[in-house]
N, C-alpha and C positions, 0 to 999 in steps of 0.2 A: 734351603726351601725354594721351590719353584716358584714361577711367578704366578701359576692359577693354585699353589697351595695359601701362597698368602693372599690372594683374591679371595680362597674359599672360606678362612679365617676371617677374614675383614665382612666380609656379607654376613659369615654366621652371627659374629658379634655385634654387625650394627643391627640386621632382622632380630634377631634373641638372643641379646644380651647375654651371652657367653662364649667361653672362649675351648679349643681343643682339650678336654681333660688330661688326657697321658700321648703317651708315644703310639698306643695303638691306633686310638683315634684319627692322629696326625698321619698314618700310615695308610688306613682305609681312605683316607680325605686324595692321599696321592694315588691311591689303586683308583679311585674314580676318577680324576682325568684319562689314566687308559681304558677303560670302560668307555667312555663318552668319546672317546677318538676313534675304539671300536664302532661305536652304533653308527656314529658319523662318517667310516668308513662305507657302511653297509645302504648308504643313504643312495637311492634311485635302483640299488640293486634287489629289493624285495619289494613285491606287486603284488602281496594279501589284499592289500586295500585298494589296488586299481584294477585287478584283474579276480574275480572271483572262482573263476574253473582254477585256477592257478592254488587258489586255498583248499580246496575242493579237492584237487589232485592229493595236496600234503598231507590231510584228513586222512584220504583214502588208506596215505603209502606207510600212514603209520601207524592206521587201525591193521593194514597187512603184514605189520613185524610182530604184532601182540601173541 
């Protein structure tokens, strides 16, 4: 087990008092660190929120695939 799967175990059980039911759980728990290292990836490179022609544009390009 990784060191943020048992960080994420350790938080879940001291927040709500439980712990990963089965192996699936324990599985999604490791897909979410690659998720969040994706997003964290993605960080300075997406200007929705500082640049709004920029949202504006994606709206457009993707009401024009419809």
């Amino acid at each position: 087990m990784s060191d943020f799967e048992t960080s994420l175990e350790s938080t879940i059980a001291r927040w709500h008092g439980i712990s990963a039911p089965n192996e699936p759980a324990r599985r999604l728990a490791a897909e979410l660190e690659d998720l969040i290292t994706a997003f964290e990836s993605l960080r300075g490179t997406i200007v929705f929120e500082d640049e709004p022609a920029t949202f504006e544009l994606a709206l457009q390009a993707t009401k024009d695939q419809l």
